[in-house]
C-alpha positions as CSV (number, residue, x, y, z in Angstrom):
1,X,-10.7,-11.3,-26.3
2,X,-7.5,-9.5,-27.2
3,X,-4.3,-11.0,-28.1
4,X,-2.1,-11.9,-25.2
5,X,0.3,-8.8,-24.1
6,X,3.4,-11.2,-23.8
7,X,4.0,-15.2,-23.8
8,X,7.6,-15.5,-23.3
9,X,8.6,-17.5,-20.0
10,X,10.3,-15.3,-17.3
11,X,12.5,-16.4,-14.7
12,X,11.4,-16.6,-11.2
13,X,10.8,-13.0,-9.3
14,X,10.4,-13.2,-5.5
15,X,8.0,-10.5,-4.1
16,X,10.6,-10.6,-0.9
17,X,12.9,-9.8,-3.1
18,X,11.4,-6.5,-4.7
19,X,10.1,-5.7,-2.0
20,X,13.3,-5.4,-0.4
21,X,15.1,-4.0,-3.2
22,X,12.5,-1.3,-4.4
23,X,10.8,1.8,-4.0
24,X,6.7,2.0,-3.0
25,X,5.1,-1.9,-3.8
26,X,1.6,-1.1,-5.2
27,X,0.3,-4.6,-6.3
28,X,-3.7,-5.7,-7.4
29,X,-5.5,-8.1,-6.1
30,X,-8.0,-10.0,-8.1
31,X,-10.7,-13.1,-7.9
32,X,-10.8,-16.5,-10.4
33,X,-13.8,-15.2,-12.4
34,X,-16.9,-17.3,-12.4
35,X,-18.2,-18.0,-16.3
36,X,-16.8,-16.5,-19.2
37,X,-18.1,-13.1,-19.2
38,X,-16.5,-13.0,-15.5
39,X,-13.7,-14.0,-17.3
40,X,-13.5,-11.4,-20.0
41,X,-13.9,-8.3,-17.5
42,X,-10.7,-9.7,-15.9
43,X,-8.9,-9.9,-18.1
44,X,-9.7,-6.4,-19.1
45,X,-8.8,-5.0,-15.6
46,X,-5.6,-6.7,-16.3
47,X,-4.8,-5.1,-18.7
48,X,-5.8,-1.6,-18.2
49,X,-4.0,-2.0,-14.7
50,X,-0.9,-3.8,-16.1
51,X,0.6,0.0,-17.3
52,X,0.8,0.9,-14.2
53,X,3.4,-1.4,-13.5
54,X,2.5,-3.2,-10.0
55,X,4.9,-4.5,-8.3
56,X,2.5,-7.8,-8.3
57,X,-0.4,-9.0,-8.6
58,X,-2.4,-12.0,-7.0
59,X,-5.2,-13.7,-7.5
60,X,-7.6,-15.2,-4.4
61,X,-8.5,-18.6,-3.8
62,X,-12.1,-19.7,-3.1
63,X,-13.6,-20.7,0.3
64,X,-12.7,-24.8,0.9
65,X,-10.5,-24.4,-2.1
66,X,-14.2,-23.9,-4.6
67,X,-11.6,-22.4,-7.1
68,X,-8.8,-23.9,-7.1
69,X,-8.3,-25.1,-10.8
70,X,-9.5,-21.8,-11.9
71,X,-6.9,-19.8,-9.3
72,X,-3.8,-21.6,-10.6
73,X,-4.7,-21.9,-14.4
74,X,-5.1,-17.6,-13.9
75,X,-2.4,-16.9,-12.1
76,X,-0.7,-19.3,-14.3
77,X,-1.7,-17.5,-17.1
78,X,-1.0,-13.8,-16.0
79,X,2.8,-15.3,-15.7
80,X,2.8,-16.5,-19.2
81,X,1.1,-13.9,-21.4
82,X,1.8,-10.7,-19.0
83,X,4.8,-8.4,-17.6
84,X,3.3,-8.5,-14.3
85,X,4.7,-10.7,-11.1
86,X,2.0,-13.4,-9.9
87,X,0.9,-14.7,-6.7
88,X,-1.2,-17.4,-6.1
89,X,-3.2,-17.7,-3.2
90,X,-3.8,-21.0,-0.8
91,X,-5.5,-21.7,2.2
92,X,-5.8,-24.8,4.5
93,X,-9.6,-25.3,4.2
94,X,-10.5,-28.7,2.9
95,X,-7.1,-29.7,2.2
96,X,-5.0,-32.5,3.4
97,X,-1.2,-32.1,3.0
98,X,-0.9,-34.2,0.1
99,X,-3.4,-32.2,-1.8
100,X,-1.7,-28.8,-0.3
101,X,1.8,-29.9,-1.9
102,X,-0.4,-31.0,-5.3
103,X,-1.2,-27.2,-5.4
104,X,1.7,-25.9,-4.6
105,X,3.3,-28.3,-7.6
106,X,0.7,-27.0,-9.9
107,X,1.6,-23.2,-9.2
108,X,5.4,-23.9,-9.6
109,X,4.6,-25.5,-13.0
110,X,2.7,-23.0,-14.0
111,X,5.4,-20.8,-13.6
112,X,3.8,-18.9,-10.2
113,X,6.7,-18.8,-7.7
114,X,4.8,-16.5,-5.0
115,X,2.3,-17.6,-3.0
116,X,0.0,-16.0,0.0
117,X,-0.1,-18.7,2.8
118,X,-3.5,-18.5,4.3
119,X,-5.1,-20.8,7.1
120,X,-8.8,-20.0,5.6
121,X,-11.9,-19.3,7.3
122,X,-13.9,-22.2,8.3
123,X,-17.1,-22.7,5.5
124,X,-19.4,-21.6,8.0
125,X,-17.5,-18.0,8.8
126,X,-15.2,-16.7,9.9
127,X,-16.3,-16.4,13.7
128,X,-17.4,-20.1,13.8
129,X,-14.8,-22.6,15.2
130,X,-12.0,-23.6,13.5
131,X,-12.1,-27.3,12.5
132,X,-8.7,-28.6,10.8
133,X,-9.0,-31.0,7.6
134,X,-8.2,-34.7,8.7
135,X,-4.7,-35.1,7.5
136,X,-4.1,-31.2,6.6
137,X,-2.8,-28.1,8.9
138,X,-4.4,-26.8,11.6
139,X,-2.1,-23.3,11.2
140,X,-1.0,-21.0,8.4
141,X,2.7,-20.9,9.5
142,X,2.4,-24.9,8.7
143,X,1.6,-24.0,5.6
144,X,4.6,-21.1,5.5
145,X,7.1,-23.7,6.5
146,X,5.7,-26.4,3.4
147,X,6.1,-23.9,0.9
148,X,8.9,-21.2,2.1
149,X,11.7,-23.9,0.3
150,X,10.1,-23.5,-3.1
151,X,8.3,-19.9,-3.3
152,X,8.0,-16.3,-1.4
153,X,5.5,-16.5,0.9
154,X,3.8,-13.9,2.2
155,X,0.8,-14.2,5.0
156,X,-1.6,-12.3,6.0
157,X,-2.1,-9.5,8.8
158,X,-5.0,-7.9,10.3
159,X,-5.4,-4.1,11.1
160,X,-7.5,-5.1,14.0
161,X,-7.7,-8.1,15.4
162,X,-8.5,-11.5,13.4
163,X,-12.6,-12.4,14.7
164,X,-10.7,-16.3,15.5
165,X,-8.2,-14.5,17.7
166,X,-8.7,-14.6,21.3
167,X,-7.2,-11.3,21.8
168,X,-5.1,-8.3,19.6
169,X,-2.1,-9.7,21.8
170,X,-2.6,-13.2,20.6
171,X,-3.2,-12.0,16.8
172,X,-0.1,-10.2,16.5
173,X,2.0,-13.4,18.3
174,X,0.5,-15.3,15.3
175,X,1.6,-12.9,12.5
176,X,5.2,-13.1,14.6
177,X,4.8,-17.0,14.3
178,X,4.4,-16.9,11.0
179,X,7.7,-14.8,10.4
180,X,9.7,-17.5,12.1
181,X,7.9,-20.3,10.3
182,X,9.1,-18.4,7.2
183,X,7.1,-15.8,6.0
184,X,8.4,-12.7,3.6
185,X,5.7,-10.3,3.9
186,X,2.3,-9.5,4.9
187,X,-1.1,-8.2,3.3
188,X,-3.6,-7.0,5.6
189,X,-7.0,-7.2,5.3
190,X,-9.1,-4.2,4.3
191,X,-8.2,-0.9,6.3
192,X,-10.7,2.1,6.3
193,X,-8.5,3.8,9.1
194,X,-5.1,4.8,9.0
195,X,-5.3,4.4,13.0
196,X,-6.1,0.8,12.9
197,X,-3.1,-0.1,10.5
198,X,-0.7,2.7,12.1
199,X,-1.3,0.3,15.5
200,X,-0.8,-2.6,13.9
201,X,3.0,-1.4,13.0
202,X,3.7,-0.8,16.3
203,X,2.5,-3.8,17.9
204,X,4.3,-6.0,15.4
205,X,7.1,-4.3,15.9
206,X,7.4,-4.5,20.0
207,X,6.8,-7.8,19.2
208,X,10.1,-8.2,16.7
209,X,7.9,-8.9,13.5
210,X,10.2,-7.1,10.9
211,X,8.3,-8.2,7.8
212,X,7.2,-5.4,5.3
213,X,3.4,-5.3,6.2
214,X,1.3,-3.6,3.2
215,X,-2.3,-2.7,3.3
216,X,-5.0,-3.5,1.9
217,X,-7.0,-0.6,0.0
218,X,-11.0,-1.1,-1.0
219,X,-12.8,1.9,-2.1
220,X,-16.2,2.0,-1.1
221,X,-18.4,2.0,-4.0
222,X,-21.6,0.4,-2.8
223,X,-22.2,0.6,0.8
224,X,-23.6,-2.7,1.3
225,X,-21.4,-4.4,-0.7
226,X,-18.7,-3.0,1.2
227,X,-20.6,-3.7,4.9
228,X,-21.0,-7.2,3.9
229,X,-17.1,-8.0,2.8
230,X,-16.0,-6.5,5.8
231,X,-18.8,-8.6,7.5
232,X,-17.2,-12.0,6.1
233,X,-13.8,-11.2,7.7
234,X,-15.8,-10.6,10.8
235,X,-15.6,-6.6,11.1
236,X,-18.1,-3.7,10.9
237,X,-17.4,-0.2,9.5
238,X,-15.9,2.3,11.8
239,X,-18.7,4.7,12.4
240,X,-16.7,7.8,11.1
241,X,-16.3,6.2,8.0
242,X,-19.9,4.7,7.6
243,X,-21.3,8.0,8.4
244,X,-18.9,9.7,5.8
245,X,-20.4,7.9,3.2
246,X,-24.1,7.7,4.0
247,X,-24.6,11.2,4.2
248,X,-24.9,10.3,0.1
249,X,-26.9,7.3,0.4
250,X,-29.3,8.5,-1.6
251,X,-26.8,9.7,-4.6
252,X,-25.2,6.3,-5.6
253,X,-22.8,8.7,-8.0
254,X,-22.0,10.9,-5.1
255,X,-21.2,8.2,-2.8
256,X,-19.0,6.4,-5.5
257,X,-17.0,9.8,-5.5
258,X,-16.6,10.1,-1.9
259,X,-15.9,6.9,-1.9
260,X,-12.5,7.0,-4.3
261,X,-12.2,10.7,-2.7
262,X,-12.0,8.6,0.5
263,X,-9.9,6.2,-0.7
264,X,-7.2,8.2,-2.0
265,X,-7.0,10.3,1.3
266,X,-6.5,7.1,3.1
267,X,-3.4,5.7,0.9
268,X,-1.7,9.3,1.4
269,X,-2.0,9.4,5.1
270,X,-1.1,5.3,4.7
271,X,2.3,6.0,2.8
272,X,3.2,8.9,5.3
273,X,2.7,6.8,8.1
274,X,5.2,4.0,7.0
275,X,3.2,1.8,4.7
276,X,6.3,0.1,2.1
277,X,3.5,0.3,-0.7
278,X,-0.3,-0.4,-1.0
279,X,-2.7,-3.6,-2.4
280,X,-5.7,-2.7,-4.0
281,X,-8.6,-5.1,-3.7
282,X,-10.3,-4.8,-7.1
283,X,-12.7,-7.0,-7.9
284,X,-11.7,-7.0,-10.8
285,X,-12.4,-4.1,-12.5
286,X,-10.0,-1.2,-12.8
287,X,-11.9,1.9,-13.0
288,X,-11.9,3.0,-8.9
289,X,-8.3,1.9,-8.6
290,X,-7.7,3.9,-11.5
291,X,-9.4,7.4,-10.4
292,X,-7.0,6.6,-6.8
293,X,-4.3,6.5,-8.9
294,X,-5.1,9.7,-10.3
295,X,-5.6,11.8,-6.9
296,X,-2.5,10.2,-6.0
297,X,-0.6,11.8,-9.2
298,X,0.6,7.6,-10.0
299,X,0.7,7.6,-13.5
300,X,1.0,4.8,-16.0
């Protein structure tokens, strides 16, 4: 593995606070790799993203907390040995307070002073009911208010309606809650529609949220990986978009370039219509955020 790029401590950046202060945010979002060649080809995507200069970058946390160790020491890590502003992610899942303000301890020792403040899906999906740990929080903006003191917390939003939510009115009085509670910012999940996330503005907005909301960018690749992710948070693929892409199902290279072509159409009509900036779900590999990069004329 290469030498580190940097390991001089930095002081503490608040995403609130660039995000406020600067132009476009484009950040990266990336997952605690499994085994040690996991770990290589992230490490790799970090650093032939980190040129780019992203605002920040975060790093997921696993369903019932399954990563945890491995989320702070890498997020930990991309604050000691990189340029680039981390986040840490946390959810509620599996967690009583005590062990929520452990994590949130071990982040702020490790030199991560951003976190994303998530209530989690329950382990058996994210339509199944919602079950609170015995002793921990039953709502993200209880998790906001534990760790606003200490960190920038962002939350997340949904360009839709969250599959838990009893209704798009309800979701968005939620994403308001979690302002009050706190909050600095908001990521949405994954968008394939300008539409969906162009809504989403306005209805937070009648509603007073006044948060930056930035969305969340996946290129479709793979068509069944992509179907199935947006399965777990409890969505399907609009049929415009689905049909887009099938029409080269049986062209895997063709449907990898639509799918980036697709991609980079989306974050132009995304930055007209008001979005502060855009976060790119990787999967950590840099190649297709790359190539959007390109179309988009963002250079390194």
């Amino acid at each position: 593995m290469p030498d580190p790029i940097r390991s001089t401590p930095r002081s503490p950046v608040s995403i609130a606070t660039l995000l406020r202060e600067g132009g476009r945010s484009y950040s990266f979002e990336f997952m605690p790799p499994k085994d040690e060649a996991g770990e290589e080809q992230l490490w790799t995507a970090i650093r032939e993203l980190e040129p780019y200069q992203p605002t920040f970058v975060s790093v997921t946390y696993g369903a019932g907390g399954s990563s945890r160790d491995t989320t702070v020491r890498v997020t930990g890590r991309i604050a000691r040995e990189t340029s680039m502003v981390p986040m840490g992610h946390l959810t509620c899942v599996g967690h009583t307070r005590e062990e929520l303000e452990e994590i949130l301890a071990s982040y702020e020792a490790a030199g991560v002073h951003n976190v994303l403040a998530l209530r989690g899906d329950p382990r058996e999906g994210p339509r199944a009911p919602w079950t609170p740990t015995e002793g921990g929080f039953t709502h993200a903006c209880e998790l906001v208010s534990l760790a606003r003191e200490r960190f920038s917390v962002g939350v997340a939003a949904f360009p839709g309606v969250h599959p838990g939510a009893e209704s798009v009115e309800r979701d968005t009085a939620v994403l308001l809650e979690k302002q009050r509670a706190g909050a600095q910012f908001a990521i949405t999940d994954m968008v394939f529609r300008a539409d969906d996330y162009a809504a989403l503005l306005d209805r937070a907005d009648a509603a007073g949220v006044r948060i930056p909301i930035l969305p969340g960018i996946m290129p479709i690749l793979n068509l069944r990986q992509v179907t199935r992710m947006a399965e777990l948070s409890g969505r399907e693929l609009p049929a415009e978009v689905r049909a887009r892409v099938e029409a080269y199902a049986d062209d895997p290279t063709a449907l990898r370039a639509e799918g980036v072509a697709m991609a980079a159409e989306l974050c132009d009509e995304l930055l007209d219509r008001g979005a502060p900036g855009l976060h790119f779900y990787t999967l950590n590999r840099s190649r297709a955020t790359r190539e959007i990069f390109a179309a988009l004329r963002i250079t390194a």
